[in-house]
C-alpha positions as CSV (number, residue, x, y, z in Angstrom):
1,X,54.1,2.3,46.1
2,X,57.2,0.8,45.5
3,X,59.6,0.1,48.3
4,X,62.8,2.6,46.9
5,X,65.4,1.3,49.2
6,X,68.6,2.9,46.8
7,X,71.9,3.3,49.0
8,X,75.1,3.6,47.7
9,X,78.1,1.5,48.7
10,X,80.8,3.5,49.6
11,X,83.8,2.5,47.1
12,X,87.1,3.3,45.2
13,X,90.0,2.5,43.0
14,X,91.6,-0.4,45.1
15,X,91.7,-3.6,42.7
16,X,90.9,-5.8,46.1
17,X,87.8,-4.0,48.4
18,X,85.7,-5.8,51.2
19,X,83.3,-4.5,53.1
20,X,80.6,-5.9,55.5
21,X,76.6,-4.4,55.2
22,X,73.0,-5.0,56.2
23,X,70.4,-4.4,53.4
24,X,67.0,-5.4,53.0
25,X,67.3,-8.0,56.0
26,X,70.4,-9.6,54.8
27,X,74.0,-9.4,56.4
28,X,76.4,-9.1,53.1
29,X,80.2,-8.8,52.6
30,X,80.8,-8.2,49.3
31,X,84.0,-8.8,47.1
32,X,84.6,-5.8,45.0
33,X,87.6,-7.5,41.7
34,X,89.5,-5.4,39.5
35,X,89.9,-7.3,35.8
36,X,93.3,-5.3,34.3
37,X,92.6,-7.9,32.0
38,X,89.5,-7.0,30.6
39,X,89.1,-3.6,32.3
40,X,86.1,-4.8,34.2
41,X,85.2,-4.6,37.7
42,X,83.2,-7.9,39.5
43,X,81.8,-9.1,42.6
44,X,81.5,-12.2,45.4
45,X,78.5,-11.7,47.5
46,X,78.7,-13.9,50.6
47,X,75.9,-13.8,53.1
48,X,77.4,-13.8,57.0
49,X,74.0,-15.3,58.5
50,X,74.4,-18.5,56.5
51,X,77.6,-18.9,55.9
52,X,77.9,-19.4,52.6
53,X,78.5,-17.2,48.9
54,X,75.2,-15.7,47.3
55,X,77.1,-15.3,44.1
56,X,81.1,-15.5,43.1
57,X,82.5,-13.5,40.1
58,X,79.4,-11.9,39.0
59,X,80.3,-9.1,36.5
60,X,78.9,-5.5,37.1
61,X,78.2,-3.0,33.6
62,X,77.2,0.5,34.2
63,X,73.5,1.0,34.1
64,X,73.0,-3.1,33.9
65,X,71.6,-4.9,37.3
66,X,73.7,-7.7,38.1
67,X,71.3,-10.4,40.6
68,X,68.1,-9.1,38.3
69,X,67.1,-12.3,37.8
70,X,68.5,-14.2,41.1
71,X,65.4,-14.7,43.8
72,X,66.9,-12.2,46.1
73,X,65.5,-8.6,46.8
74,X,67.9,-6.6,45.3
75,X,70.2,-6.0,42.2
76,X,73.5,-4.3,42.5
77,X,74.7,-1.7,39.6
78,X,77.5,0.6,38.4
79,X,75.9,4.2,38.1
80,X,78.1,6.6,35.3
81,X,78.0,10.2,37.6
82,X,80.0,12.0,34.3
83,X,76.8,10.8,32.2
84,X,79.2,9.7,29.7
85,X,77.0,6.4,29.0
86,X,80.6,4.2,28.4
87,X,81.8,1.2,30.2
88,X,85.2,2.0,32.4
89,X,88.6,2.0,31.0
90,X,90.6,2.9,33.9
91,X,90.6,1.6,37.4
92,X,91.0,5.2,38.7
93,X,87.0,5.8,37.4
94,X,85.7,4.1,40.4
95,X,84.5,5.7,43.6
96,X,85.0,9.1,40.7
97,X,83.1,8.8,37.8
98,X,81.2,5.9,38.5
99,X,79.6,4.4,41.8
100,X,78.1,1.0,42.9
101,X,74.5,0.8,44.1
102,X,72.4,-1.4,45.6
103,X,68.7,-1.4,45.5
104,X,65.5,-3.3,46.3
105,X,64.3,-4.9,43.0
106,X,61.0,-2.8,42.8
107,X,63.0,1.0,43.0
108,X,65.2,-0.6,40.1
109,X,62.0,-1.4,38.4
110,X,60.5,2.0,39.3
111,X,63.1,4.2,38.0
112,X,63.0,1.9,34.4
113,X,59.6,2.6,34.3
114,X,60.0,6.4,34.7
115,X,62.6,6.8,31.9
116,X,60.7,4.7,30.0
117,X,57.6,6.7,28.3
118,X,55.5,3.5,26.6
119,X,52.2,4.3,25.8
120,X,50.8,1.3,24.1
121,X,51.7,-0.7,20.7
122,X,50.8,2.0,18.0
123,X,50.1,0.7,14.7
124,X,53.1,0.8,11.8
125,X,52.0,1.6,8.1
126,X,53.4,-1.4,5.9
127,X,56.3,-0.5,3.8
128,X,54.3,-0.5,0.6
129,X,52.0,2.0,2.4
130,X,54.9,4.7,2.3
131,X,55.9,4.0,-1.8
């Protein structure tokens, strides 16, 4: 069974958040960067116990994991609560319509695998087959 650690971190429309946490073992403060540029939101993650950043300027998507692919435990990720599906336009959507979780790698991976319904490679007809 998969360890389903999912927690959301408490956020909202300030351009400039930090806040300190404990997940999964580690002591975090993480960065949370407004881009009026590019109507993005980002992240520093710095890890208190060592001292030093995990990750600086790392850009969060709705429904994408950001760290996926780092060799830490966890991913972070915008969730869409209107189930609109868009990426933010407006700095006011945060802490509203969308919300910033964090989660051990395995429930991310769970709840992919339950939205995903693969039941095998079935075989395609070739294109001359449907002439």
């Amino acid at each position: 069974m998969a360890d389903l650690d999912i927690f959301e971190i408490l956020v909202n429309n300030y351009p400039n958040q930090v806040q300190n946490f404990e997940f999964m073992g580690y002591n975090l403060q993480l960065t949370l960067l407004w881009n009026a540029v590019g109507l993005s939101w980002s992240f520093d993650l710095y890890d208190n116990i060592q001292g030093e950043y995990i990750v600086q300027g790392e850009g969060l998507s709705i429904g994408m994991a950001s760290l996926f692919y780092s060799d830490l435990p966890f991913v972070l990720m915008i969730s869409d609560n209107s189930g609109l599906g868009f990426e933010t336009i407006s700095i006011d959507e945060m802490g509203d319509r969308l919300s910033l979780n964090i989660m051990s790698k395995e429930a991310y991976q769970y709840a992919i695998r339950q939205t995903v319904d693969f039941d095998g490679w079935q075989p395609v007809s070739s294109y001359s087959d449907s002439l």
